[in-house]
C-alpha positions in Angstrom: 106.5 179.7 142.6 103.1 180.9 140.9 100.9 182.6 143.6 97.7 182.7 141.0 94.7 181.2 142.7 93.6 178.2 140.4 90.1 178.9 142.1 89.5 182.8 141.0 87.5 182.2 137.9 84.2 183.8 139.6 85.6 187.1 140.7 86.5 190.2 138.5 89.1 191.8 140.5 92.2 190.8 142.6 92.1 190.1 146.7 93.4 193.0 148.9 96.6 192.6 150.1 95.4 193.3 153.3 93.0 190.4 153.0 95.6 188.0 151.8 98.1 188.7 154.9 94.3 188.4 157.2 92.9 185.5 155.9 96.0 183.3 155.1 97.4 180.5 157.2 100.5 179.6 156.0 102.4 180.8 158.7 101.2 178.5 160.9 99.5 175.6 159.3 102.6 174.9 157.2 103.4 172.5 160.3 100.7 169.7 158.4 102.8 169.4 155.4 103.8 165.6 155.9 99.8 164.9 156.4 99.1 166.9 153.5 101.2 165.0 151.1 100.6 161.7 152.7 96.7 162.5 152.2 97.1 163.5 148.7 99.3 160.6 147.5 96.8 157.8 149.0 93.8 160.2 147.7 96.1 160.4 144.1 96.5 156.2 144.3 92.8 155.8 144.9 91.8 158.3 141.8 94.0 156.0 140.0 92.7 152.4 141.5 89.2 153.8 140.4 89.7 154.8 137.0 89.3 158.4 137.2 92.8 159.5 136.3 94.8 157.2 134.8 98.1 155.2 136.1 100.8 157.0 134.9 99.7 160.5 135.7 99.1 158.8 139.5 102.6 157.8 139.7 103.8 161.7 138.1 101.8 163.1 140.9 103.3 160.8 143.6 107.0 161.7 142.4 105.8 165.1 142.4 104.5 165.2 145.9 107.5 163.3 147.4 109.9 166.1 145.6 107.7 168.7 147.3 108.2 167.3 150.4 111.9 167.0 150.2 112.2 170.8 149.6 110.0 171.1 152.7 112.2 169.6 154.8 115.6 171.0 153.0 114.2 174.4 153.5 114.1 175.0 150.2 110.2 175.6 149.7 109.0 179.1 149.0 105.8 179.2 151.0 103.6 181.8 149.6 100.9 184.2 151.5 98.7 185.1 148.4 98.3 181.3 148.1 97.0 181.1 151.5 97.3 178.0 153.3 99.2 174.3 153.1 97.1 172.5 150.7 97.3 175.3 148.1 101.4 176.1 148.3 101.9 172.4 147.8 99.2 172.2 144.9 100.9 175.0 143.0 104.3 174.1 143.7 103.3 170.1 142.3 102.0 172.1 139.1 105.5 174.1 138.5 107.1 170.5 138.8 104.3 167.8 136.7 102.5 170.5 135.4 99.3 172.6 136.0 96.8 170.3 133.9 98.1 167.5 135.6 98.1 168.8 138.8 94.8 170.2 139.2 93.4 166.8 138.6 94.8 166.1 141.8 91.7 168.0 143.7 89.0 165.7 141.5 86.6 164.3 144.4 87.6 166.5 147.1 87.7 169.9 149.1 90.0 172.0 150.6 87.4 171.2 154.0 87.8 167.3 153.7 91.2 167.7 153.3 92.1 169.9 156.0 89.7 167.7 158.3 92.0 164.9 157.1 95.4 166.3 157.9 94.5 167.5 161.1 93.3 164.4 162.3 96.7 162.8 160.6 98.7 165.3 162.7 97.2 164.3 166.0 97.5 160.5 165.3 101.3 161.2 164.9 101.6 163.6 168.1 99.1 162.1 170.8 101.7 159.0 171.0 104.5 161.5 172.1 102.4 163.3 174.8 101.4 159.7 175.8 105.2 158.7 176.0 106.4 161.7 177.7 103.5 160.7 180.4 104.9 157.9 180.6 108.7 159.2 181.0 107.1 161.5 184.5 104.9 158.9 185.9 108.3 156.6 186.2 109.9 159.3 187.7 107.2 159.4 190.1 107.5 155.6 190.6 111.4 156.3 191.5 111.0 158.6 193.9 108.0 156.7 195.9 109.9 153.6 195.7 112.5 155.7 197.4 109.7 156.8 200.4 107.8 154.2 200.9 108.7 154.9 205.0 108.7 158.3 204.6 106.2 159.6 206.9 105.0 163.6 205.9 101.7 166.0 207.4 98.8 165.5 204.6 96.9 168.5 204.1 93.8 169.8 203.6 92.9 173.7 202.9 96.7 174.0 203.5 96.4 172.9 206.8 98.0 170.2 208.7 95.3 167.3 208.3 96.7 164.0 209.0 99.7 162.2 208.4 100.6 160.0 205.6 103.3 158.5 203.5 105.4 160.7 201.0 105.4 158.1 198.7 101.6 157.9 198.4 101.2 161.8 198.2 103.5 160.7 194.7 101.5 158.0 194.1 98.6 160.7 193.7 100.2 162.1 191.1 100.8 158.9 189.1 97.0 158.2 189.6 96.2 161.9 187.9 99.0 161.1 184.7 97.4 158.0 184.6 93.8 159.1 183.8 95.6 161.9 181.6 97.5 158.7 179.7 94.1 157.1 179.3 92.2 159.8 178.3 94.6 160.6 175.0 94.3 157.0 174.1 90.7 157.2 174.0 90.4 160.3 172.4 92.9 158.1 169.8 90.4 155.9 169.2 87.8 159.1 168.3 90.3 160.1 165.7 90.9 157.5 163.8 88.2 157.9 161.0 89.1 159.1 157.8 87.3 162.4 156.5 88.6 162.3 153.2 85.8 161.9 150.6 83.5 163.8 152.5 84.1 166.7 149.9 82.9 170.2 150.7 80.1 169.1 153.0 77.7 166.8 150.9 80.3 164.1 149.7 80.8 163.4 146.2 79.5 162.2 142.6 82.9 160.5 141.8 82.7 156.7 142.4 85.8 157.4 144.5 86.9 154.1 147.4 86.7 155.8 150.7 87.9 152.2 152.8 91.4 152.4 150.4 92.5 155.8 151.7 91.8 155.3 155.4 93.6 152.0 154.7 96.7 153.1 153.3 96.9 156.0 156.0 96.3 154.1 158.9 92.7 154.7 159.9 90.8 152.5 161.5 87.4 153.2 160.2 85.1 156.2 158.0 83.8 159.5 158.8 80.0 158.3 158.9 78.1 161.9 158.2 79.7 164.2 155.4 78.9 167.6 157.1 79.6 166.2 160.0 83.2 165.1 159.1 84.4 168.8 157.8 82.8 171.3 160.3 84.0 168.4 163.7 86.5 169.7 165.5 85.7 167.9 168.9 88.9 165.8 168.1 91.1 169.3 168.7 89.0 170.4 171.2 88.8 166.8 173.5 93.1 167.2 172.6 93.2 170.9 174.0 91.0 169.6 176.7 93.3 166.7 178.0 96.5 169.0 177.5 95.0 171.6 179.6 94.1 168.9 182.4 98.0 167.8 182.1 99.1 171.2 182.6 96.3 171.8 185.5 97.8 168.6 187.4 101.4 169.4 186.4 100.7 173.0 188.0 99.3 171.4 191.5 102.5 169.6 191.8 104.6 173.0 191.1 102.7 174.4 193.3 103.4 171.6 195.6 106.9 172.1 194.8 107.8 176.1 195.2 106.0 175.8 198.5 107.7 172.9 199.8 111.4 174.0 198.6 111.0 177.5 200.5 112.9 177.8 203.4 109.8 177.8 205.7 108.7 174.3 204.6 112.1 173.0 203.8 110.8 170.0 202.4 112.2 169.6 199.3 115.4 170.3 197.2 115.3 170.9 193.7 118.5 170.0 191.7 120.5 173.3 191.0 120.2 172.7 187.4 116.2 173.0 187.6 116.6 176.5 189.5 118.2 179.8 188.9 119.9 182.5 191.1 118.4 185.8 191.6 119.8 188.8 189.4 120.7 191.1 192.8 120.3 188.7 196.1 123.1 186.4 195.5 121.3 183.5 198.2 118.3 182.7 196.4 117.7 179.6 194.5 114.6 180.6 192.6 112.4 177.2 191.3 112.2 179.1 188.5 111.0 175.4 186.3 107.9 174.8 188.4 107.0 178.7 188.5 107.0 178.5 184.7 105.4 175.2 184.3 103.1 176.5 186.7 102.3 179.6 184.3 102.0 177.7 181.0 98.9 176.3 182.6 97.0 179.2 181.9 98.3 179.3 178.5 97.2 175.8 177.6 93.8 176.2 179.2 93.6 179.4 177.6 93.6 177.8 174.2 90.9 175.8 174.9 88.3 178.4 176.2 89.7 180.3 172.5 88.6 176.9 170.7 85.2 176.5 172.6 84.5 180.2 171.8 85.5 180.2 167.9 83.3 176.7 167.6 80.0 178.1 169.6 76.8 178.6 167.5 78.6 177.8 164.4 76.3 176.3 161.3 76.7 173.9 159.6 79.2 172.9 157.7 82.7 174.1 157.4 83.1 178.0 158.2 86.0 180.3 157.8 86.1 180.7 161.7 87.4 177.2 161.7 90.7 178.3 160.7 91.4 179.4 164.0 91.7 176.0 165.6 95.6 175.4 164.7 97.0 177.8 166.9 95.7 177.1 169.6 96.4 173.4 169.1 99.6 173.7 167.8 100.5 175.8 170.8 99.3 173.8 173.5 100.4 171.0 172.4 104.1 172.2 172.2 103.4 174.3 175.4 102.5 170.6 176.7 105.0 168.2 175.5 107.8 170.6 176.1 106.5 171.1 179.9 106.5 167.2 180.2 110.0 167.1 179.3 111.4 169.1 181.7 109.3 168.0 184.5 110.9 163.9 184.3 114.1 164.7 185.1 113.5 167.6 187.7 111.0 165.1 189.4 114.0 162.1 188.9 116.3 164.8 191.3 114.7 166.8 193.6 115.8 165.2 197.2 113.6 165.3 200.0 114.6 166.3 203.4 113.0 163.3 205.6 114.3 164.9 208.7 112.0 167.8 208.8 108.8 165.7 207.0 109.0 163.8 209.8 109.3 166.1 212.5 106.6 167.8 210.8 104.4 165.0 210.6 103.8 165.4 213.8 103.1 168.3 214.6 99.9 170.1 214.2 98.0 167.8 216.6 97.8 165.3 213.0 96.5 162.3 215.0 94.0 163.8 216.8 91.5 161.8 214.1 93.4 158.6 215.4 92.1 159.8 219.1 88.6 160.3 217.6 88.6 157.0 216.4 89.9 155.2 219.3 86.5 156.8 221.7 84.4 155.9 219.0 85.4 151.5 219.0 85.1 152.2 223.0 81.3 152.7 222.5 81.0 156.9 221.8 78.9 157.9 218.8 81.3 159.3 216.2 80.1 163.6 216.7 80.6 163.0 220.8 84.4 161.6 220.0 85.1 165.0 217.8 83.5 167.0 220.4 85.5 165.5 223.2 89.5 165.6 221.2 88.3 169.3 219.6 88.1 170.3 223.3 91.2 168.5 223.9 93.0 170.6 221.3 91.8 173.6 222.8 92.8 173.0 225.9 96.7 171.9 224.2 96.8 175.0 222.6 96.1 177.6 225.3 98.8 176.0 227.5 100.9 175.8 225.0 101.6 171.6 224.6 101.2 169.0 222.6 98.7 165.4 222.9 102.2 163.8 224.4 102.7 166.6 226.7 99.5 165.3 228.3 99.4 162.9 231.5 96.8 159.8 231.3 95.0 161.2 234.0 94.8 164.6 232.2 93.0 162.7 229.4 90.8 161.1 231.6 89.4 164.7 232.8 87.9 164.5 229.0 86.8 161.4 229.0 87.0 158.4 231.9 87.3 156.0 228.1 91.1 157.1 227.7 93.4 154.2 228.9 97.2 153.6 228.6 96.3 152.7 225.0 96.0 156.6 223.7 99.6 156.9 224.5 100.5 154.5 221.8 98.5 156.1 219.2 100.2 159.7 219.2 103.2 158.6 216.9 102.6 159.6 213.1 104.2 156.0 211.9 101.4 154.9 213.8 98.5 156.9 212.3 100.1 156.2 208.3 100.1 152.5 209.1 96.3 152.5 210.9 95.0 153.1 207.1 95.5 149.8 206.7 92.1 149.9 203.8 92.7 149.8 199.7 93.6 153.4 199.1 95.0 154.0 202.3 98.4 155.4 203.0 99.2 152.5 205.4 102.5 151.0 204.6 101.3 147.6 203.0 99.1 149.1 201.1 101.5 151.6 199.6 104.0 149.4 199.1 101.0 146.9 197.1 100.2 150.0 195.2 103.3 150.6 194.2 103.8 147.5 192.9 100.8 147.7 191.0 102.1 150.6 189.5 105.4 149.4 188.7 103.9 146.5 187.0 102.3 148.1 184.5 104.4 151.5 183.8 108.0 149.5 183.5 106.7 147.0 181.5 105.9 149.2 178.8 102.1 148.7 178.9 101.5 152.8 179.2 103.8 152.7 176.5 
């Protein structure tokens, strides 16, 4: 394939090699060939619709592009670095096969910015919906397991410390909630997208009487880029993308940290399916949760590429700038980094087994109901500070003899307050606690279990499909 730049009439001598190899992109942006030849055969039909090249040299141009694509994706195509990026590899490669006349018409009424703008925007319409499915595939996992624990009392905690008690299955549910706002935010960031860019030329548009509303058509868009200059230096779409993928990986990592905590042998409250887990090379008892340790990680990575994006775009002019070039790395990366850490999470969530034996046991420990207690003083009249006062002293007093609230005697709880009664001995059980939360939100049972079914409801139907 020629690797003569058809744009190199100004300059007098030859690019560095070294500058070729630095400024190209073809190693990486190669990944946009579908968009590229889907934009250029509805911006080839349009030329045609319009009068300004004529039918028969559209419909050369369309076989052209489709046999392009087809070596593409028989790994036959010989990408070339001196020709620098996507657009121009499948531009040269079109004029070996129709013809260079023919195939430099193909560039009439647009830019190597608009274009790029174009396929980019093309690329995330087709990928989003995967992230958004593969959402989808963990939040039902989630929905399994909390189905599974809906009686499944566990210690909450706060600062990793024992707080109160509540349900496993809406400590999952919290999780679904999260994917949930990560689900919706990719759909709306969708609906950002899908404008087409394509006519916006350079920066300033152009003087062909070209029909804007026919490309977005035929590719799918749902409207027009509104501002020329606007449409080929924006990159929010790839930023608000590296944005929501590095809040999926920063909710994905809580959970694994959740997870390599709670599967050590001093929680012991979860397994993790052997095949999510690997040994250790010299200390033949460990079971390493080697998946959530990575997962956890990749977070940085993902989050990483966004601070890399905000950076390259900061104080940039207007319009499109060579700096620009460095947003498909990052997007390409987290995006993979994202979709591939989604996949493996499902099924590790689907069969990790939890040990309801010690949650429970632990549940109530930790004096966890001494808010319960605190609560009880204050319906018996006691303003709400006086009732923490009075069971913070009553910790105090557990602790340096060593016991527990149901080690207590009524009439030792009576020394702190002559407002304890029988009742206080009925409100030391965790189940008890959980199912006081009896307010939308709350980890009561019935409200769980109402939850839950709000959840299922919309995630089995399909609707976060």
């Amino acid at each position: 394939m020629t690797t003569e730049k058809p744009w190199g009439g100004r300059f007098t001598a030859s690019t560095d090699k070294l500058v070729e190899e630095f400024t190209a992109s073809i190693g990486f942006d190669r990944r946009l060939y579908r968009e590229d030849v889907r934009g250029s055969i509805a911006h080839c039909r349009m030329l045609a619709a319009c009068g300004i090249i004529k039918p028969e040299e559209s419909e050369r141009l369309v076989a052209g592009l489709q046999a392009v694509e087809r070596e593409i994706e028989a790994g036959k195509f010989p990408f070339s670095v001196p020709l620098e990026d996507i657009h121009m590899n499948i531009e040269a490669r079109l004029g070996e096969l129709v013809g260079t006349e023919l195939a430099g018409r193909l560039h009439t009424a647009r830019s190597r910015n608009d274009q790029v703008a174009l396929d980019i925007r093309l690329y995330l319409k087709r990928e989003l919906p995967e992230v958004r499915r593969r959402l989808r595939e963990l939040i039902l996992a989630f929905v399994v397991q909390a189905e599974e624990h809906v009686d499944t009392v566990m210690p909450g905690f706060t600062h990793l410390q024992q707080a109160q008690p509540v349900l496993l299955a809406h400590h999952l549910l919290a999780y679904v909630e999260m994917f949930d706002r990560d689900w919706q935010r990719l759909r709306d960031l969708e609906k950002r997208l899908d404008q087409s860019p394509l006519g916006s030329g350079a920066l300033a548009g152009t003087s062909f009487a070209i029909d804007r509303r026919q490309v977005a058509d035929e590719l799918g868009f749902a409207g027009l880029t509104a501002n020329s200059m606007d449409a080929v230096s924006d990159r929010d779409g790839v930023l608000e993308t590296l944005f929501a993928a590095a809040l999926i990986m920063v909710h994905l990592s809580r959970f694994c940290e959740e997870l390599v905590l709670w599967s050590s042998t001093q929680f012991n409250f979860v397994s993790l399916a052997d095949s999510f887990c690997t040994g250790s090379s010299i200390m033949p008892q460990k079971k390493n949760p080697d998946v959530p340790e990575l997962v956890r990680g990749k977070c940085g990575r993902v989050v990483g590429s966004l601070v890399s994006l905000l950076v390259t775009m900061k104080a940039l002019p207007l319009a499109y700038n060579k700096d620009m070039q460095e947003d498909k790395e990052p997007l390409f990366d987290a995006l993979d980094t994202v979709t591939g850490s989604l996949a493996v999470m499902a099924p590790m969530v689907a069969t990790m087994t939890f040990n309801r034996e010690v949650l429970a046991a632990q549940a109530e420990e930790g004096f966890a109901t001494a808010t319960e207690i605190a609560d009880y003083l204050v319906r018996r009249g006691l303003p709400f500070r006086q009732a923490h006062e009075i069971v913070g002293r009553l910790v105090a007093h557990c602790l340096e003899r060593g016991r527990r609230f149901r080690d207590l005697p009524l009439a030792e709880w009576q020394e702190f307050s002559p407002l304890f009664d029988d009742e206080v001995l009925g409100l030391l059980a965790a189940a008890d606690a959980v199912d006081s939360k009896d307010v939308y939100g709350g980890t009561a049972r019935a409200r769980v279990r109402a939850q839950l079914e709000r959840v299922k409801k919309k995630w089995q139907s399909g609707s976060g499909s």
